[in-house]
KOLMINU-126441 format. One record per atom (N, C-alpha, C): residue number from 1; residue in three letters; x, y, z. Coordinates in pm, 1 decimal, always signed. Example, Ala and Ser with C-alpha at 12.3 -4.5 7.8 and 13.67 -1.06 7.14 Angstrom:
BEGIN
  num  residu        xx        yy        zz
    1     ALA   +1319.0    -569.0    +780.0
    1     ALA   +1230.0    -450.0    +780.0
    1     ALA   +1320.0    -330.0    +780.0
    2     SER   +1285.0    -225.0    +708.0
    2     SER   +1367.0    -106.0    +714.0
    2     SER   +1290.0      +3.0    +787.0
//
This chain:
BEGIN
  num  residu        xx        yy        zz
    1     UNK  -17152.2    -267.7  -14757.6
    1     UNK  -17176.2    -311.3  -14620.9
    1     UNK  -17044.9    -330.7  -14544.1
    2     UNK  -16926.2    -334.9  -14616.4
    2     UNK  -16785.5    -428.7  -14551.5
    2     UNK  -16772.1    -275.3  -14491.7
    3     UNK  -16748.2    -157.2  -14523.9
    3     UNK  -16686.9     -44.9  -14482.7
    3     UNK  -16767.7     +55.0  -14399.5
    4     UNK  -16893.5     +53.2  -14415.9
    4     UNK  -17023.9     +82.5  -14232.2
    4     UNK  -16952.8      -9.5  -14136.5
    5     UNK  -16896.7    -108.0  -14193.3
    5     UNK  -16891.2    -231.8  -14063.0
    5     UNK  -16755.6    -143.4  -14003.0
    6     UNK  -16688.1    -154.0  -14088.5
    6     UNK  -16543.2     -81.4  -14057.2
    6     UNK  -16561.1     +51.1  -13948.7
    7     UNK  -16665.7    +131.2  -14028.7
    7     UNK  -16687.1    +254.5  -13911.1
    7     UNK  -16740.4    +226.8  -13814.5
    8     UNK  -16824.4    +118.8  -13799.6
    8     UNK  -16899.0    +128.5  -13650.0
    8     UNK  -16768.1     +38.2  -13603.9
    9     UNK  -16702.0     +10.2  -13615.2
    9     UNK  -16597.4     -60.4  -13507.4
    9     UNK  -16538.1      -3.4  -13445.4
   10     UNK  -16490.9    +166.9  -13563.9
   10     UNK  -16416.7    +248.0  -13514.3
   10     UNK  -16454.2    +343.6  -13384.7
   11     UNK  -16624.5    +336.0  -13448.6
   11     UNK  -16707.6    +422.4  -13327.1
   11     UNK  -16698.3    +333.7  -13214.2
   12     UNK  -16758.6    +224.9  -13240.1
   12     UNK  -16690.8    +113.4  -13075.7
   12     UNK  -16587.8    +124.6  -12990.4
   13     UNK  -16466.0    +104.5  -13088.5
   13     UNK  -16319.1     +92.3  -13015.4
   13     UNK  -16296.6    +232.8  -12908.2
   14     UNK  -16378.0    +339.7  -12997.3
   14     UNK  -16390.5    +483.3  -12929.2
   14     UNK  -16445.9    +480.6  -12769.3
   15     UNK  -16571.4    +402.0  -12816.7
   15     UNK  -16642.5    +438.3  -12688.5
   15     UNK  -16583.2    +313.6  -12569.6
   16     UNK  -16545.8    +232.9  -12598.0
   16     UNK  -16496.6    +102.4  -12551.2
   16     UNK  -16326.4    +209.5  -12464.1
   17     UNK  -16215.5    +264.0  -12551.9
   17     UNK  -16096.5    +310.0  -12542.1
   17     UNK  -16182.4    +433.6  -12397.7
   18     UNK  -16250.3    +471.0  -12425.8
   18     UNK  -16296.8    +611.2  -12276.2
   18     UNK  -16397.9    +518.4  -12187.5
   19     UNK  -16410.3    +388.7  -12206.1
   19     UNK  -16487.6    +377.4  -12043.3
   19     UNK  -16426.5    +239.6  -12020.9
   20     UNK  -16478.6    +127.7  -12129.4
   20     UNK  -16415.2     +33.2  -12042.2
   20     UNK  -16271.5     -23.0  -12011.3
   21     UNK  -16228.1     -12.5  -12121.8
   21     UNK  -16050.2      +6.2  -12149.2
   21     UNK  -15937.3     +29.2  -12091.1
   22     UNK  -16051.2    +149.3  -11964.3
   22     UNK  -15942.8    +229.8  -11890.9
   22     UNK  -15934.5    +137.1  -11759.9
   23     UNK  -16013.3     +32.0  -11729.6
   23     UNK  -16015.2     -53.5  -11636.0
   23     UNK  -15877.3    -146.8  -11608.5
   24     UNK  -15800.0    -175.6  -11746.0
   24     UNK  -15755.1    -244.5  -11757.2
   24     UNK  -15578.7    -157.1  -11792.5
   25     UNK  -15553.3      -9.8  -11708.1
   25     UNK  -15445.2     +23.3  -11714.5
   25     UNK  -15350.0     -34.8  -11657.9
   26     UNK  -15214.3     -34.9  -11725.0
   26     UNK  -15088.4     -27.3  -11625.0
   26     UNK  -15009.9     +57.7  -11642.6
   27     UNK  -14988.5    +131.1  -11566.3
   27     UNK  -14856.4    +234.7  -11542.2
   27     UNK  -14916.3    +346.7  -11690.0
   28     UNK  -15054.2    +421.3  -11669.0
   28     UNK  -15115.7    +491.2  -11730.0
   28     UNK  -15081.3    +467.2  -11895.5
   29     UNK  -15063.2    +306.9  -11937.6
   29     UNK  -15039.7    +310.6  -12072.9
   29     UNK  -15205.8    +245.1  -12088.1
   30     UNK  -15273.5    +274.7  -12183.4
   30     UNK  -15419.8    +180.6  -12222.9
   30     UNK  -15367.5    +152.7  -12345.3
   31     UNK  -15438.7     +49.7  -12402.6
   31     UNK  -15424.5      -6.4  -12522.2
   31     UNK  -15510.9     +86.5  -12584.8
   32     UNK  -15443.6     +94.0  -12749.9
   32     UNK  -15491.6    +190.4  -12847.6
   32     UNK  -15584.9     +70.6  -12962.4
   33     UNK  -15702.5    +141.8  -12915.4
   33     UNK  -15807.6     +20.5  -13001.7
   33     UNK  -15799.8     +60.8  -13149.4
   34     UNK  -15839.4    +181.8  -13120.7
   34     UNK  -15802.6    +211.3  -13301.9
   34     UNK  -15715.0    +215.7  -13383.5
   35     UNK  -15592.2    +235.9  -13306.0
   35     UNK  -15474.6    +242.1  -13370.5
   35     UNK  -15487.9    +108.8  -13434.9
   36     UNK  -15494.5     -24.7  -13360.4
   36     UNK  -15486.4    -151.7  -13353.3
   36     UNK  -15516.3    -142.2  -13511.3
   37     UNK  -15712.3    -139.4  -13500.1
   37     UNK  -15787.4    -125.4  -13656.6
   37     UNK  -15743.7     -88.5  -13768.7
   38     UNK  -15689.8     +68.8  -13718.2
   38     UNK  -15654.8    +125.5  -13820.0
   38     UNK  -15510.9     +51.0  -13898.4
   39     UNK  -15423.0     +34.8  -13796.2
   39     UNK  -15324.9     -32.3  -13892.5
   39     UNK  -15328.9    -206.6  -13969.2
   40     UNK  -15406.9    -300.9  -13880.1
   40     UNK  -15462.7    -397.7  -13910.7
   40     UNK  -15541.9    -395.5  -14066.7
   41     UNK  -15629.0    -282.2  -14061.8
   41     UNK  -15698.8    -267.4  -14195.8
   41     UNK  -15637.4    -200.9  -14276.4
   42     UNK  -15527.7    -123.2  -14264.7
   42     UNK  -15415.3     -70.7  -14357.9
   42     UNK  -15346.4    -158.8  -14413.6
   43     UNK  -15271.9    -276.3  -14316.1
   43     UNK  -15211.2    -380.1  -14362.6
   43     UNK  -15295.1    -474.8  -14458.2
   44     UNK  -15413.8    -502.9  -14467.3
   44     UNK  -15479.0    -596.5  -14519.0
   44     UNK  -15580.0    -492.3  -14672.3
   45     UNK  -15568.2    -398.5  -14637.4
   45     UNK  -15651.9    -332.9  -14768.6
   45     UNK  -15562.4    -230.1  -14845.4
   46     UNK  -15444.3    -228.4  -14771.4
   46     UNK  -15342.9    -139.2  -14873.8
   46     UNK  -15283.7      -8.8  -14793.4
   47     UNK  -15238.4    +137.2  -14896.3
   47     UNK  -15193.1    +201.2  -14809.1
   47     UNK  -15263.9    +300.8  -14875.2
   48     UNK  -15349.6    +320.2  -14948.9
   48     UNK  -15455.7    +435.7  -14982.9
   48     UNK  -15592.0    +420.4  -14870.8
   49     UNK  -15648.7    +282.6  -14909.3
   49     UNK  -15726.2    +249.3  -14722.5
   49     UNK  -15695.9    +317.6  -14618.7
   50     UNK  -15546.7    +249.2  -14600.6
   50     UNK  -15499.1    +230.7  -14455.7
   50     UNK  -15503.6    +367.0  -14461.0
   51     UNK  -15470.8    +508.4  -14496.6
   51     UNK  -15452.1    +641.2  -14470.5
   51     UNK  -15565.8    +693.1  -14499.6
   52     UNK  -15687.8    +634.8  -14574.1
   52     UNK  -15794.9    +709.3  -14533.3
   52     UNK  -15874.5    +702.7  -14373.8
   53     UNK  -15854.5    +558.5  -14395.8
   53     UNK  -15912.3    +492.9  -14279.4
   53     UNK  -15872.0    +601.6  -14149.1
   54     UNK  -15722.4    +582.3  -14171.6
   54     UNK  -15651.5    +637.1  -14061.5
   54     UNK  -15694.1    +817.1  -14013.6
   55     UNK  -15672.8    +874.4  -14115.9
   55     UNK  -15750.9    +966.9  -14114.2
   55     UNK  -15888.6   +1018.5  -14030.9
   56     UNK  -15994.6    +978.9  -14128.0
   56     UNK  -16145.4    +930.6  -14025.6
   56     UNK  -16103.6    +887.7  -13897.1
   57     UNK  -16006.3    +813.7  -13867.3
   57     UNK  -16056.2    +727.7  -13708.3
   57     UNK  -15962.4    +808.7  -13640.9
   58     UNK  -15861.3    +926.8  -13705.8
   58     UNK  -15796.6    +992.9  -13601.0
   58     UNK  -15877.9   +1117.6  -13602.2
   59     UNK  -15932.8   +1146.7  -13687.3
   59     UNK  -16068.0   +1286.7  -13664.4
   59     UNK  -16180.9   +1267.1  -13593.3
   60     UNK  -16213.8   +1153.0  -13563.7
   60     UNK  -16316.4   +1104.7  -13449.1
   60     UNK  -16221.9   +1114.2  -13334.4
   61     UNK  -16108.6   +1075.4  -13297.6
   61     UNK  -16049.0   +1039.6  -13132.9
   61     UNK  -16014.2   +1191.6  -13160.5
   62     UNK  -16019.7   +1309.4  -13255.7
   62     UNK  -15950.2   +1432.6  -13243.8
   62     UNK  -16088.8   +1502.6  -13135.5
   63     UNK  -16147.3   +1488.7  -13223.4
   63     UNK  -16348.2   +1557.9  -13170.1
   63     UNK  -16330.8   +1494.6  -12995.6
   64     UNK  -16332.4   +1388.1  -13010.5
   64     UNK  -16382.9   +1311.0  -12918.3
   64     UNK  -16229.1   +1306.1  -12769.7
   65     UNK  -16145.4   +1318.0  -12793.3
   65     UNK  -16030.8   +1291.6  -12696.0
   65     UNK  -15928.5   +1432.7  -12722.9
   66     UNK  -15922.3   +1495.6  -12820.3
   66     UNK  -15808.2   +1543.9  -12836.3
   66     UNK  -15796.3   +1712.7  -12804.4
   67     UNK  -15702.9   +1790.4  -12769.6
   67     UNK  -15733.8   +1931.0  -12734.5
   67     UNK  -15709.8   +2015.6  -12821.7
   68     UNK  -15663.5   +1961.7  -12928.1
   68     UNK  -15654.8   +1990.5  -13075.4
   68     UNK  -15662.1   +1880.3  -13182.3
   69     UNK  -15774.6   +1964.7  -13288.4
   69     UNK  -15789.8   +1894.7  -13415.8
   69     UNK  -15679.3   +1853.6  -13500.5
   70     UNK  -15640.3   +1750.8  -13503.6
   70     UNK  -15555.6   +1745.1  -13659.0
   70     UNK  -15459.6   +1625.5  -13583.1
   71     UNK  -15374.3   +1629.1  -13483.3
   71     UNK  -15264.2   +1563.8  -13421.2
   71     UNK  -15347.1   +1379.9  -13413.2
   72     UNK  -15418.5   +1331.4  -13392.2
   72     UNK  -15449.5   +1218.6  -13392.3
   72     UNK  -15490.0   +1176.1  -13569.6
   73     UNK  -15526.3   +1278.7  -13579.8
   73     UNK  -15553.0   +1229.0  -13776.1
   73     UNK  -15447.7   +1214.4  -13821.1
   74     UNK  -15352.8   +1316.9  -13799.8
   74     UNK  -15212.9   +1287.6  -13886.4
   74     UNK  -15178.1   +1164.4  -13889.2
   75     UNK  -15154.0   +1125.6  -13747.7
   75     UNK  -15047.0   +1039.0  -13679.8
   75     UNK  -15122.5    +883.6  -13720.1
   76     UNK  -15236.0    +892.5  -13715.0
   76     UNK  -15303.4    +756.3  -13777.5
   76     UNK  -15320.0    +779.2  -13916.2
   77     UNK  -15341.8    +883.3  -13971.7
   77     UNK  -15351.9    +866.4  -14143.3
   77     UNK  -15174.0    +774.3  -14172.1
   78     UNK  -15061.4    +831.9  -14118.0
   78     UNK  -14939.8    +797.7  -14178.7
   78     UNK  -14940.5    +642.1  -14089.0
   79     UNK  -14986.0    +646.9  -14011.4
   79     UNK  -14952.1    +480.2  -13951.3
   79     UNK  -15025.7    +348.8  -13973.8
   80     UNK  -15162.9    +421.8  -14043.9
   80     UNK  -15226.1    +372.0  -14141.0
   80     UNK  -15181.3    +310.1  -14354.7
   81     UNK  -15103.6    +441.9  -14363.0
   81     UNK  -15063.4    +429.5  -14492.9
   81     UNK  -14965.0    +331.8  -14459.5
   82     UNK  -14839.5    +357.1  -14354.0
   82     UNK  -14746.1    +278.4  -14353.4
   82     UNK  -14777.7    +115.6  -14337.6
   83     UNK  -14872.5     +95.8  -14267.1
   83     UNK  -14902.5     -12.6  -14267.2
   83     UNK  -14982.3    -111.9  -14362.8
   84     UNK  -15025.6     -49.9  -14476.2
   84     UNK  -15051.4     -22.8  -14585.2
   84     UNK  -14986.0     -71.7  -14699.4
   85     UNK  -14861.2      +3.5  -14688.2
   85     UNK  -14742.6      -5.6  -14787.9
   85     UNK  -14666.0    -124.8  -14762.4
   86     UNK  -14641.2    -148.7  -14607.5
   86     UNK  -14541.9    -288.9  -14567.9
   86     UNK  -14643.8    -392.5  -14574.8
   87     UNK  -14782.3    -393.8  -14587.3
   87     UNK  -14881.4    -484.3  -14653.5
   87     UNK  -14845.1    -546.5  -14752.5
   88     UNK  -14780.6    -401.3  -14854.4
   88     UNK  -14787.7    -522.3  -14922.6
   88     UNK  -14624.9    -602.5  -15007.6
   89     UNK  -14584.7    -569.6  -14895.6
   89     UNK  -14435.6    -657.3  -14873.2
   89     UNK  -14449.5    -787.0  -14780.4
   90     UNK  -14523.2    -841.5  -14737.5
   90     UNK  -14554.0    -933.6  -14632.9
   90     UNK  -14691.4    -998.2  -14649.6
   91     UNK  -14662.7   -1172.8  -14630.1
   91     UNK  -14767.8   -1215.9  -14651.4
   91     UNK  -14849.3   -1165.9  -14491.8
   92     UNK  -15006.2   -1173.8  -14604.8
   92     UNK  -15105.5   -1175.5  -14495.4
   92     UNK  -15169.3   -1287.2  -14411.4
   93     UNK  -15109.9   -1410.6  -14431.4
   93     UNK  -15151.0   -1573.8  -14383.4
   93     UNK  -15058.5   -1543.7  -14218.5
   94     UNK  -14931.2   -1465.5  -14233.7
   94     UNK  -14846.8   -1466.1  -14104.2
   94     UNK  -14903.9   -1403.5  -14038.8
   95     UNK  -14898.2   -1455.4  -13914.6
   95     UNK  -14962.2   -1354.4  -13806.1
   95     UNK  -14833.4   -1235.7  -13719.3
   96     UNK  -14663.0   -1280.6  -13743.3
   96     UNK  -14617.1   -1244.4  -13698.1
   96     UNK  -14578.5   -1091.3  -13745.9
   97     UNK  -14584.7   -1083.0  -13828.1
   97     UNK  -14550.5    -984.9  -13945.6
   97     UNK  -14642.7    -805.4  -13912.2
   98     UNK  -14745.8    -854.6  -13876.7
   98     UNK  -14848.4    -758.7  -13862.2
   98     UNK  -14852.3    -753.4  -13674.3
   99     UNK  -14836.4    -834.7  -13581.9
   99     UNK  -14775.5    -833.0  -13453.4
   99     UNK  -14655.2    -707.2  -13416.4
  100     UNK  -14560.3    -789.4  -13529.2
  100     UNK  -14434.9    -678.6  -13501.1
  100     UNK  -14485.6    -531.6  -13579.7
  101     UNK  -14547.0    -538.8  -13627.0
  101     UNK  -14546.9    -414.5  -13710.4
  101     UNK  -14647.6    -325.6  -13630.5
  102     UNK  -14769.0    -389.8  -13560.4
  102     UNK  -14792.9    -313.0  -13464.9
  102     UNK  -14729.7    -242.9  -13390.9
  103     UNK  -14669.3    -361.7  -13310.3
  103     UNK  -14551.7    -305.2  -13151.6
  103     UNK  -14451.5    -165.8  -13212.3
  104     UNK  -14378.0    -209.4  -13375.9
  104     UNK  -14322.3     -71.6  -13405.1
  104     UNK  -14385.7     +81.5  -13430.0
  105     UNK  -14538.3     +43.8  -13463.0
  105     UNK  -14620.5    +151.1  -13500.4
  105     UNK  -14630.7    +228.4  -13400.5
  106     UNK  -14698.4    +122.5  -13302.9
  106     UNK  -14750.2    +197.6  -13149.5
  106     UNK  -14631.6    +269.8  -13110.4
  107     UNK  -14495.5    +229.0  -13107.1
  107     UNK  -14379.1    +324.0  -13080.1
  107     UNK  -14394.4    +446.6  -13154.3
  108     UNK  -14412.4    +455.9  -13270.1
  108     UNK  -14376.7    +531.0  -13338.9
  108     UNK  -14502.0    +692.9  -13382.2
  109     UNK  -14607.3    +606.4  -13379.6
  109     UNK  -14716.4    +684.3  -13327.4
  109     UNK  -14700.4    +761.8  -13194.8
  110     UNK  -14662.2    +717.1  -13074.2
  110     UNK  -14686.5    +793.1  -12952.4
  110     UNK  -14592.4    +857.5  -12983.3
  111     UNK  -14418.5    +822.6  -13067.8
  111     UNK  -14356.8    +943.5  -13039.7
  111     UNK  -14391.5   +1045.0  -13131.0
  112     UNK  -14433.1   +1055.3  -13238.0
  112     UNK  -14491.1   +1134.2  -13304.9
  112     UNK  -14590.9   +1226.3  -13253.3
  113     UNK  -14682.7   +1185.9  -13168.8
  113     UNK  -14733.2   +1229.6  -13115.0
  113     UNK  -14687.9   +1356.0  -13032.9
  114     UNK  -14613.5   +1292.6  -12945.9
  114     UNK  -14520.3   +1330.7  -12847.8
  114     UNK  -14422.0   +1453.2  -12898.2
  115     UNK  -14385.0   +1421.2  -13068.3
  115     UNK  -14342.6   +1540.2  -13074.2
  115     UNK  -14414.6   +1675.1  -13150.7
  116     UNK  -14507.7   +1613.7  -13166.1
  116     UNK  -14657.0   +1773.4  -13237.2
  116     UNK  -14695.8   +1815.1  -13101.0
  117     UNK  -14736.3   +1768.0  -12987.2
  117     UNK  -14742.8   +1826.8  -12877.5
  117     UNK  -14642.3   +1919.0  -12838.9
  118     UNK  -14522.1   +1827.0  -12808.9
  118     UNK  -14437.9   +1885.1  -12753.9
  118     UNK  -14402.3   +2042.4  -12832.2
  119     UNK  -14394.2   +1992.1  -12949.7
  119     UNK  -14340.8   +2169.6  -13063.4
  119     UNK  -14477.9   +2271.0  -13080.8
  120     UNK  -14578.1   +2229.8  -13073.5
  120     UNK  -14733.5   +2322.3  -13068.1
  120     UNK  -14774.1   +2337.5  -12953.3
  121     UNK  -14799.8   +2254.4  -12829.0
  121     UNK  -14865.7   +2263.9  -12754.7
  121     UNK  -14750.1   +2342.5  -12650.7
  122     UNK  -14642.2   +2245.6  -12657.1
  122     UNK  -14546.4   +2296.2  -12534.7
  122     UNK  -14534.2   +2217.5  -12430.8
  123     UNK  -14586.0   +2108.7  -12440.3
  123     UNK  -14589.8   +2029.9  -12286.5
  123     UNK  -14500.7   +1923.7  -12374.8
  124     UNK  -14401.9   +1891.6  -12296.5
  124     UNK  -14345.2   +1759.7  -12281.9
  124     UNK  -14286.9   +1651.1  -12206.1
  125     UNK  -14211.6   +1533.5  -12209.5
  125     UNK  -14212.6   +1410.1  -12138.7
  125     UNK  -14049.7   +1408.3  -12120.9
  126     UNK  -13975.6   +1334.0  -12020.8
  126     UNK  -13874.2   +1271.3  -12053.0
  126     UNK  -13898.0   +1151.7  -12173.4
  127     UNK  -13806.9   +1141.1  -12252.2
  127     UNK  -13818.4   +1024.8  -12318.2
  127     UNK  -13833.4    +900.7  -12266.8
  128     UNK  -13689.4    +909.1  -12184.7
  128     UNK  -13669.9    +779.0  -12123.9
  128     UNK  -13796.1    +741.7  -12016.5
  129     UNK  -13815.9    +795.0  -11950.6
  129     UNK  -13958.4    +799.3  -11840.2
  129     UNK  -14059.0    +751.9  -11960.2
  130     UNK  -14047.7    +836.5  -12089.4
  130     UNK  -14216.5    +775.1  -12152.2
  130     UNK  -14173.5    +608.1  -12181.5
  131     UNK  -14105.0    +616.6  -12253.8
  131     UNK  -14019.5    +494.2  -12310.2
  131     UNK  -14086.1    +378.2  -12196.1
  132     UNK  -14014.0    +391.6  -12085.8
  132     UNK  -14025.2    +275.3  -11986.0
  132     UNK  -14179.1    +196.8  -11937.6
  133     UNK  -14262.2    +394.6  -11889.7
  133     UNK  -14386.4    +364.6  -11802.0
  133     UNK  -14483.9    +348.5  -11925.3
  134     UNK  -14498.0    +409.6  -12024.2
  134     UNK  -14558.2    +439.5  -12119.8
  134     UNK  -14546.5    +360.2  -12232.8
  135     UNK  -14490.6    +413.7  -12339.1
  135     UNK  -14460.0    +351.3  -12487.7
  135     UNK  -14446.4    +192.4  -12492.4
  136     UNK  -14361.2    +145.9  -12382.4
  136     UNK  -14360.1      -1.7  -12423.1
  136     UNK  -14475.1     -50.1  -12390.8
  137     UNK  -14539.0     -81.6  -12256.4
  137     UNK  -14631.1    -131.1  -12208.3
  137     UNK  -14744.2    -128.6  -12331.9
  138     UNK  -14789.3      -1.3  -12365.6
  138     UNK  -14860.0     +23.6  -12459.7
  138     UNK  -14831.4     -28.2  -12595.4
  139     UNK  -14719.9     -54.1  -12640.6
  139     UNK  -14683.8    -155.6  -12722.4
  139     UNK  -14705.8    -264.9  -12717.5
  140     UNK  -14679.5    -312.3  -12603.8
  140     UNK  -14722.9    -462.3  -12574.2
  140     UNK  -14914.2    -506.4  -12602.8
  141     UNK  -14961.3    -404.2  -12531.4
  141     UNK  -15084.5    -463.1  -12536.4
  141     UNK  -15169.9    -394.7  -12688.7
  142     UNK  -15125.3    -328.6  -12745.1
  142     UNK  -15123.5    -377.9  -12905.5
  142     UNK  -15101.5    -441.9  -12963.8
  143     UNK  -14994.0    -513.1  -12952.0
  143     UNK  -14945.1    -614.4  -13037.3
  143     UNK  -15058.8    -729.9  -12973.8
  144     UNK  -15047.7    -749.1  -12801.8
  144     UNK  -15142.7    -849.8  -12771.5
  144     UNK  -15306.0    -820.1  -12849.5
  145     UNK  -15337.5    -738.2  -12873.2
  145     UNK  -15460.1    -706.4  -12963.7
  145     UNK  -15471.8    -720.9  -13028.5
  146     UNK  -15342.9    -728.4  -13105.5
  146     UNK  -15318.2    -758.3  -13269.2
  146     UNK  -15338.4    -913.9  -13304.6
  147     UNK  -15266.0    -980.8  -13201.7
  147     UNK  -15242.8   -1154.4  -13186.0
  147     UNK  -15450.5   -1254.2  -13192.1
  148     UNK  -15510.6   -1108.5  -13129.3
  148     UNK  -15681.7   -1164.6  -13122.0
  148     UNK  -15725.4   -1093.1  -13219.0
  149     UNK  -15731.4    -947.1  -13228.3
  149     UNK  -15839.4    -946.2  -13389.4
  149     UNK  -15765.6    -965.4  -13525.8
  150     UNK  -15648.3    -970.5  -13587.0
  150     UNK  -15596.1    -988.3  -13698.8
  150     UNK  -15675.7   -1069.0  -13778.1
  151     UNK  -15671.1   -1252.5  -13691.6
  151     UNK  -15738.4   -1339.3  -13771.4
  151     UNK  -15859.1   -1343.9  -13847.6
  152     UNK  -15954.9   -1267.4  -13687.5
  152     UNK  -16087.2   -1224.8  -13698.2
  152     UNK  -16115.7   -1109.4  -13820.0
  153     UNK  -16005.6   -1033.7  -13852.8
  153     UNK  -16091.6    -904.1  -13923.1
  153     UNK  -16001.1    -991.3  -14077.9
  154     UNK  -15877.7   -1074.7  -14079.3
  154     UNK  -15859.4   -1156.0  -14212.9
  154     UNK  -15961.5   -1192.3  -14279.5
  155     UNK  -16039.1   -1257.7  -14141.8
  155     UNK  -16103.4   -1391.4  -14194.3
  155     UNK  -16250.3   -1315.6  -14251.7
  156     UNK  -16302.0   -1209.5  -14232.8
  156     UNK  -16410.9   -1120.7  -14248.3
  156     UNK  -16360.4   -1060.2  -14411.8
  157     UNK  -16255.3   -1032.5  -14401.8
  157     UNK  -16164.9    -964.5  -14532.9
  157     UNK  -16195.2   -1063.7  -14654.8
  158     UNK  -16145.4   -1181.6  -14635.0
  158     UNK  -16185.5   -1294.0  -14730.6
  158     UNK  -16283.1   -1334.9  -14744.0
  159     UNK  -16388.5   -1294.6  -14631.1
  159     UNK  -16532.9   -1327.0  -14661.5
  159     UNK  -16572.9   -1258.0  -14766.5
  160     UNK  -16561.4   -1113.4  -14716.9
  160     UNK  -16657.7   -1034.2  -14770.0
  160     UNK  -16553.5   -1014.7  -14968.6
  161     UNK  -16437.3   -1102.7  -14977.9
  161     UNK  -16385.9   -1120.4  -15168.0
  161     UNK  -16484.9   -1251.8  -15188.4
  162     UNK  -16479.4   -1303.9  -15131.2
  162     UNK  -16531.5   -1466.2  -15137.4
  162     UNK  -16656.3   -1437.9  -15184.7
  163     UNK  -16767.3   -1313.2  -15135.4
  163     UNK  -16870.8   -1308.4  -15155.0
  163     UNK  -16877.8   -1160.4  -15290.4
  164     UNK  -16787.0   -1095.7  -15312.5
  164     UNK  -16761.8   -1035.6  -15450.1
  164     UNK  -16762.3   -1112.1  -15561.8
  165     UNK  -16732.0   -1217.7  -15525.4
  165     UNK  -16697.9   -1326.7  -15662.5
  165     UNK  -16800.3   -1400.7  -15703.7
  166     UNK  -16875.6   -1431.2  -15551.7
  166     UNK  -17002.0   -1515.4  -15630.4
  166     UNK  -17061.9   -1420.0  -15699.3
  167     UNK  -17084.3   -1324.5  -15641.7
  167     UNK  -17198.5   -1199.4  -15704.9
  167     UNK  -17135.9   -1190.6  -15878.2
  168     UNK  -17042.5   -1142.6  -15861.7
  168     UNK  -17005.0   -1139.2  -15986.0
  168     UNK  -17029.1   -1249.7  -16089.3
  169     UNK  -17006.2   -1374.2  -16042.0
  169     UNK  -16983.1   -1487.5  -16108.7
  169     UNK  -17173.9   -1534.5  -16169.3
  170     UNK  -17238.7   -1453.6  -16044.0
  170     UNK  -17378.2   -1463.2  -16068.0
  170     UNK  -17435.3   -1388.9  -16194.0
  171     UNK  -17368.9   -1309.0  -16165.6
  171     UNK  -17436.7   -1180.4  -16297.4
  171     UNK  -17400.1   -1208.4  -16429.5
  172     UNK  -17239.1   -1276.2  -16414.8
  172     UNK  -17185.3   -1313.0  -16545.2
  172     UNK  -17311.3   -1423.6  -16649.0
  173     UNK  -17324.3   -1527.7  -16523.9
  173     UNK  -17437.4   -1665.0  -16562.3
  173     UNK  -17554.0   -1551.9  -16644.6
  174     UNK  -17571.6   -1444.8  -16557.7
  174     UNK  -17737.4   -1416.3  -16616.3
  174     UNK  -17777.8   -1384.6  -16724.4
//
């Protein structure tokens, strides 16, 4: 049941990121809902998770947003794993840890991005122009995303061990 829950969030954040989301632009950066998830649940379930996860939720925004298949899977499968791996160098009780590690992801994701476009597609940005109007802003309001669901999807995380154990502990009794 813990990992349906996981996908319909992802399908949410989807449909949430193309209608209502976009209400709330500045300087054409929107906050990246899935990214958010995806690395949030990378950080907290590992870095085999975090890059599957990442995967799936960048092959849905590929179908669903992208003008080619593959460039949003990549870029969240690895920002998924990475977040994953520095999981598990860092406690998960801090909230700051997974904050900053957002704000660096979201950098690091768009430029990645930025550069599979730029070398396949052919279209590209000034840096500095993305940097300013773009990348940070959009950093920011990840990390601010990060600061509201972290606790919420922790505190669901420890539910759903909390409730592995009774089960277990049940079956052992029987």
């Amino acid at each position: 049941m813990f990992y349906p829950a996981i996908i319909i969030s992802f399908v949410l954040a989807l449909l949430l990121e193309g209608s209502v989301l976009s209400f709330f632009m500045v300087e054409r950066a929107l906050p990246d809902l899935l990214l958010v998830l995806v690395m949030i649940w990378g950080f907290i379930l590992g870095p085999r998770v975090g890059g599957i996860l990442g995967l799936l939720g960048g092959f849905f925004q590929d179908i669903l947003f992208g003008s080619s298949l593959g460039y949003f899977a990549l870029a969240k499968m690895l920002m998924g794993y990475g977040a994953g791996f520095l999981g598990r160098e860092f406690y998960r009780e801090q909230l700051l840890a997974p904050t900053l590690l957002l704000f660096a992801g979201t950098l690091a994701h768009e430029l990645l991005l930025n550069i599979l476009v730029s070398q396949f597609i052919g279209l590209s940005m000034p840096i500095g122009w993305t940097m300013n109007h773009f990348l940070i802003p959009k950093a920011a309001y990840n990390s601010g995303l990060t600061l509201l669901l972290y606790p919420a999807m922790l505190y669901l995380y420890r539910g759903r061990k909390r409730e592995s154990i009774k089960f277990r502990s049940r079956r052992k009794g029987l």
